[in-house]
Structure formats: C-alpha cells, structure tokens
N, C-alpha and C positions, 0 to 999 in steps of 0.2 A: 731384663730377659735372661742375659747370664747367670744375673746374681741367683736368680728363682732357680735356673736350671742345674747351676753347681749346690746347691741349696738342697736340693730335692735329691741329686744323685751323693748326698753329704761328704763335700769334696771341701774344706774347711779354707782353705787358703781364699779362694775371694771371697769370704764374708768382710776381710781388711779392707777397710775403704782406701788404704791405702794402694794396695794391688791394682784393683779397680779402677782406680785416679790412672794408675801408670796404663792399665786398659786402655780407658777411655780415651786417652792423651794420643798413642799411639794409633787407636783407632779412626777420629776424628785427622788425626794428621795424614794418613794411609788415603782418606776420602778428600781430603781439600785437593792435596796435590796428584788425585787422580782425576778428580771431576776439573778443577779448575781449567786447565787446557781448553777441556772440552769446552764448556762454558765461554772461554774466551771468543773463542773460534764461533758458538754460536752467536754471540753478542756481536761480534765483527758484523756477520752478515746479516742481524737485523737491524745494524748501525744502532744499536744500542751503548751509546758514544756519551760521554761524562761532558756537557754542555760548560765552557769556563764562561766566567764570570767576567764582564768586559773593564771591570775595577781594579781585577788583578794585575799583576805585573806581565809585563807582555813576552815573557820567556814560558807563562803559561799555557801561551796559543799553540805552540807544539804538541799541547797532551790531547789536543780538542776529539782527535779520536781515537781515544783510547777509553775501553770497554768500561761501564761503572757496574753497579750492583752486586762486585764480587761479594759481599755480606751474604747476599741471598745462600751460597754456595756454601760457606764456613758454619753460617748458622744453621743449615739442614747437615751438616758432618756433626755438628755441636747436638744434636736430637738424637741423630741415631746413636752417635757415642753413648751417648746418657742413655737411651732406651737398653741399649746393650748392655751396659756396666752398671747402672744406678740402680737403685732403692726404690722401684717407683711408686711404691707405697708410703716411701717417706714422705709428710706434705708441702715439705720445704725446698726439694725435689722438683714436686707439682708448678709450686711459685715460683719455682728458677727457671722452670721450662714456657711455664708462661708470661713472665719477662722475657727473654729473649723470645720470643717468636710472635708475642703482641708490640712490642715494639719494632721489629723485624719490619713488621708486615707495613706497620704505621711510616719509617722508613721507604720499604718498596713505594707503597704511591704518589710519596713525594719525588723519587729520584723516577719514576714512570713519568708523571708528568712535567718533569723536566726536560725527559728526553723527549716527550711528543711536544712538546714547544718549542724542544729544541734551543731553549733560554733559560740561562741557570736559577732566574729568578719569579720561574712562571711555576713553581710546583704547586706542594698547598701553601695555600697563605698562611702566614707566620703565627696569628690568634686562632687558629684553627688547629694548625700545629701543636699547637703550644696548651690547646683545651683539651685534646684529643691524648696529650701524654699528662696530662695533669689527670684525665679520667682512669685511665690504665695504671698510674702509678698509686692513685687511693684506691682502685681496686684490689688492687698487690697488696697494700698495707690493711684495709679492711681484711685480707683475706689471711695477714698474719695476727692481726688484733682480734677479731673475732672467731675465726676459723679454729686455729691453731691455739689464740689463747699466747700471745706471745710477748714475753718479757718484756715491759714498757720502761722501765727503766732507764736512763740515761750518763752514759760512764766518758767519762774524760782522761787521756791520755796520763799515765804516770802516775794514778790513782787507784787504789785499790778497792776501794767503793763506790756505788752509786752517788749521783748528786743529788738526785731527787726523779720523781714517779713522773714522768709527763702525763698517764692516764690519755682521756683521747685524742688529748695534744699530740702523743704520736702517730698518730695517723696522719695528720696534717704532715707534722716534720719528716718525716718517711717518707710520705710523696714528695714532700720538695727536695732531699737527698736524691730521690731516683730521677728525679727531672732535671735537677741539676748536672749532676754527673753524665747525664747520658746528650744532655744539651753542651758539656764542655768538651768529652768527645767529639764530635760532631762538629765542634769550632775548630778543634785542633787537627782534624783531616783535611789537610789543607797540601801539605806534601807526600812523596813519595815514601808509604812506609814511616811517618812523621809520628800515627798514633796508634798504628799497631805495634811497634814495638814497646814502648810504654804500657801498653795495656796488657800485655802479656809480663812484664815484672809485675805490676798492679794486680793480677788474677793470680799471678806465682805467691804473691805477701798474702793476699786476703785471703787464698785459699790456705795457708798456713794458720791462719789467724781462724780462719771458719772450723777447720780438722782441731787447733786447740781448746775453741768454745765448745765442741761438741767433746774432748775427750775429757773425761773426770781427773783422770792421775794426772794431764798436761795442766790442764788449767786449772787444778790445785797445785800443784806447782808453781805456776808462774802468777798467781793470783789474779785471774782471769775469771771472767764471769764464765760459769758452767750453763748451758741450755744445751739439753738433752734431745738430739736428733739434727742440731743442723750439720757436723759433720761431714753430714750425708754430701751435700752439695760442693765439699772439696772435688769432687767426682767431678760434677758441672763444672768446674773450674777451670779442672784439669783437659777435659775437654773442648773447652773453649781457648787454651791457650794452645794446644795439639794444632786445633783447626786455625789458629791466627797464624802458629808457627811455618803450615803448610800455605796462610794466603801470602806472608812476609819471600817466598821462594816466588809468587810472582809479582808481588807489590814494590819489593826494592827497587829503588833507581834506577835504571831508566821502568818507571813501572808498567807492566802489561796489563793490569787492569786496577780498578780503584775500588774501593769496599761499600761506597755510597753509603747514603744515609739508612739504608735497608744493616749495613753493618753498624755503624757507628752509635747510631742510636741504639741500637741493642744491646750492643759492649760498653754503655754506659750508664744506661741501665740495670744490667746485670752489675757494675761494680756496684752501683748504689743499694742494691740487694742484699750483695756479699758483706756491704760494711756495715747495713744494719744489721745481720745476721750476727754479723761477730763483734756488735758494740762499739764499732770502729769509725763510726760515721766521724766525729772530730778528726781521728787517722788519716781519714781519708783526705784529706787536705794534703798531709802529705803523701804519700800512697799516691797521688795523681798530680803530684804537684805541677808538671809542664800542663797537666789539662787547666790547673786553677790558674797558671801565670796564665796561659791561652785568653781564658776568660776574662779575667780583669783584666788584660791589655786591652781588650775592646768595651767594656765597660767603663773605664779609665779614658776611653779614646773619644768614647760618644758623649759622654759625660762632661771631658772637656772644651768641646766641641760646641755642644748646646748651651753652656756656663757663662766660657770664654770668647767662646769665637773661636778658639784655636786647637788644634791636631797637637797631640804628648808624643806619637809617633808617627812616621814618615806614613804607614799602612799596619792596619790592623787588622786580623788578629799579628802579632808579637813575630810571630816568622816571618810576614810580607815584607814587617820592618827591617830585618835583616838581607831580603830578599833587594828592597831599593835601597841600600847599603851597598848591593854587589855582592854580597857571600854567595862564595856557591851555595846549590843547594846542597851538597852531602853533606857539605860542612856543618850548615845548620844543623841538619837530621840528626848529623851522630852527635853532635854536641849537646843536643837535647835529649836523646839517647843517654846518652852519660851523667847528665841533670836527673832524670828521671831514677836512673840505676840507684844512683846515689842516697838518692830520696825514699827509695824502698828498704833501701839496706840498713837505714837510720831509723825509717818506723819499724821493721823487724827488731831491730837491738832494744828499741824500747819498751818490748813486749816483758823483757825481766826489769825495765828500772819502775817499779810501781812502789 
C-alpha cells in the first residue's frame, strides 16, 4: 500500500526494498507489542490456556495457564506489515503471504482443539495434520512451478553451479522442505522463547540470502543464483522477525503467553519458502540447525525405541533431555540460542566460499 502510494506521489526512497524491509520490521514490531497484552488478557479470560503434555517433565505443570496462540497475533502484524511495505504485485509476495496465514490457520485448529479438550494430545490427529500441510505445501510449490514459472534447478552449498534440473521432482521436494521445516519448528517449541529466537537469526540469514538471489550486481558477485523478483520477500522477512522480536518481549522466561502451533507451524513454513526461494534448501540444515538437532533427537529416540527396545535419551525432543538432567531451563534456551547464532553466522560466511 505504501509502496504504490510513495510510488505514485514519486517519492524514490521506498522503492529500496531495503527501506521497506526496515518499515515493515518496525511496523509488525510496533503491532505485536501493542496488541499482544491485549490478547493475553483476552485469552486469560476465555482460559484459553496451552494444555501441557502429562509426558513432560513435571516443572511443566506450572505453565498450565498460561495463554497459547500468541502466533495468531504476530502473524496478523506479519500481514499488515507486508500489506504496508511490500510489492504486492510481486507473486512471490503472494506465496509468502499465503504460507504463513494457510499454515497459521492450519495451526489455529489444532491448538483450538486442544484447548476445548482441554488435553494436549486431543487436537487434529497427526495423519490429518500431517495431509493437510502436505496439501498446502504442493499448493505453494505448484504455485511457484507453474504459476511463476520458477527455477527448478537444484544448487548445493559451496558450489557455483547447478547439479542438475529436478523438472517436476521439485514440486515434490519443495513440499517436503516446507513440511519439514515448519514440522521441526513446532517440535522445537517446547520452552520458553526456545524457537523464537532461532527463528528470527534463521529469517535475519535467509532474508540476506533472498535480497542477494533477487539482486543482479549481489549475486554476481558472490556467484549466487540470480532469480529476478524474489527479493521482494526480504520484506516478509523482515516483518516477520519485527513481529517474533515483539512476541520474544512476552515469551521470554517466565513466559506470558506461548506461540502455539497457529505460530510455529507458520514460521516454519515460511522458512522452508525462504530457502527455496534463495536456493538454500541444503543451507537450510544449517540455517535451523537447533530445529534439525530438535528433529532427529526424536526421530533418533523412537527409532531406537522400536529397533531396540531402548530410549538414546532420558526424553525427547533433545531439550526435555536436558530438562531431566536438571538444567535450568535458561540455561538450556540461551545455550541453544548461542548454537543456533553460531550456525547462522557460518551459513552466511559461506555465501562467498563458492
């Protein structure tokens, strides 16, 4: 809306998506931590209450009322952000907007029916879950494979060419990227602030990485694949870390409210977006690396579980492990915190070793 309005009254400075990015960021941050209270306070009194899990560790039974769905909240700052600042005739734009808010929604009715069961394990069933984000995520990719017309190609980190054309095999592997990611998310929400701060370095590298796929003089430079318009979606990017940075002011420990699956699933999604966008998908391993340890500790767990007979770790996902350990929790949070930091700052550097 801005863009068109500065646009038309030819005021040159926000055509930079750059500008824009810093907009949206600030804008989306300005609505998390204005609405958010609010929000809380409503959710209070419809005891709309984050149902724990009776498997977890029993230092979890203190959070039992404490508000979920804050996602709902970040992802409606992450819309208007973007309706404000973005391109929204870019199509890639389009498909950033409807990942996060088809997955959003897909989220909401699983953490609804949580809370009216009132049992963490009553929402939608898991193969329903699980068809329902495998439908939405070939949607998104049919809609950048045929729609758009978009580079099928397949590039691997450190490399300065393609390895080979997947053709309609990317459609397949794009949906499993964005189910993936947005299902390791979602595992990793498990503490206070555990996956939103990861996720905001992870949106900070990818959107680096999206603003150099889309700029010609960047990534000929850095010998980066050039695709003309995604750019645009640094914007979304930046927006969405804005509004995580504004939920992370009520999520930190002791947290006031929780992002539910209405967040998680969305911000995992949308990374899986981001790194097809920018060719990053292999990146992306590391780029989320605490979400992939998240994953294969419980993959790893049930795996040897059903094999052996026997548990690799005390509880899984990989934090619980540390949790019946005895670590505090902060301790865990920032230590993975600092795991994550780390992990982004090394897929960035590797953007010039090609």
């Amino acid at each position: 809306m801005l863009y068109w309005f500065f646009r038309h009254m030819d005021v040159n400075l926000f055509q930079y998506i750059t500008v824009r990015a810093g907009f949206a960021f600030f804008i989306a941050f300005i609505l998390t931590i204005y609405i958010m209270p609010r929000f809380i306070a409503w959710a209070k009194r419809k005891k709309a209450s984050q149902p724990i899990n009776k498997f977890v560790p029993k230092a979890h039974l203190k959070k039992s009322d404490t508000p979920t769905m804050g996602g709902v909240v970040f992802i409606f700052a992450t819309v208007i952000a973007t309706v404000l600042s973005a391109n929204l005739s870019n199509p890639y734009t389009v498909g950033a907007l409807f990942t996060l808010v088809s997955f959003s929604l897909l989220g909401l009715s699983d953490d609804f029916g949580k809370i009216v069961s009132r049992n963490n394990l009553h929402g939608l069933k898991a193969r329903w879950k699980f068809a329902v984000q495998m439908l939405l995520a070939v949607a998104t990719a049919l809609f950048l494979f045929l729609y758009i017309g978009f580079d099928t190609h397949f590039y691997v980190p450190f490399v300065k060419f393609a390895i080979f054309d997947m053709g309609w095999g990317a459609v397949i592997f794009w949906a499993i990227v964005i189910v993936a990611a947005s299902n390791a998310v979602n595992l990793t929400d498990g503490l206070d602030g555990l996956a939103t701060v990861p996720s905001i370095f992870a949106l900070f590298s990818l959107g680096v990485i999206v603003y150099v796929t889309g700029n010609a003089v960047l990534s000929s430079y850095l010998l980066w694949p050039k695709i003309i318009g995604v750019g645009e979606v640094a914007v979304v990017a930046a927006a969405l870390a804005g509004a995580l940075i504004g939920f992370l002011w009520y999520n930190c420990n002791p947290a006031e409210v929780f992002m539910g699956d209405s967040g998680s699933l969305a911000v995992g999604a949308f990374l899986g977006y981001l790194a097809i966008l920018g060719k990053s998908e292999i990146l992306l391993l590391l780029i989320g690396l605490i979400f992939v340890i998240e994953t294969v500790s419980v993959i790893a767990q049930v795996g040897s579980y059903k094999l052996r007979g026997k548990r690799i770790f005390l509880m899984a996902p990989i934090h619980h492990h540390f949790e019946m350990k005895q670590w505090a929790e902060n301790k865990i949070i920032v230590r993975f915190w600092i795991i994550a930091f780390i992990a982004n700052l090394v897929a960035l550097i590797t953007l010039k070793i090609r």
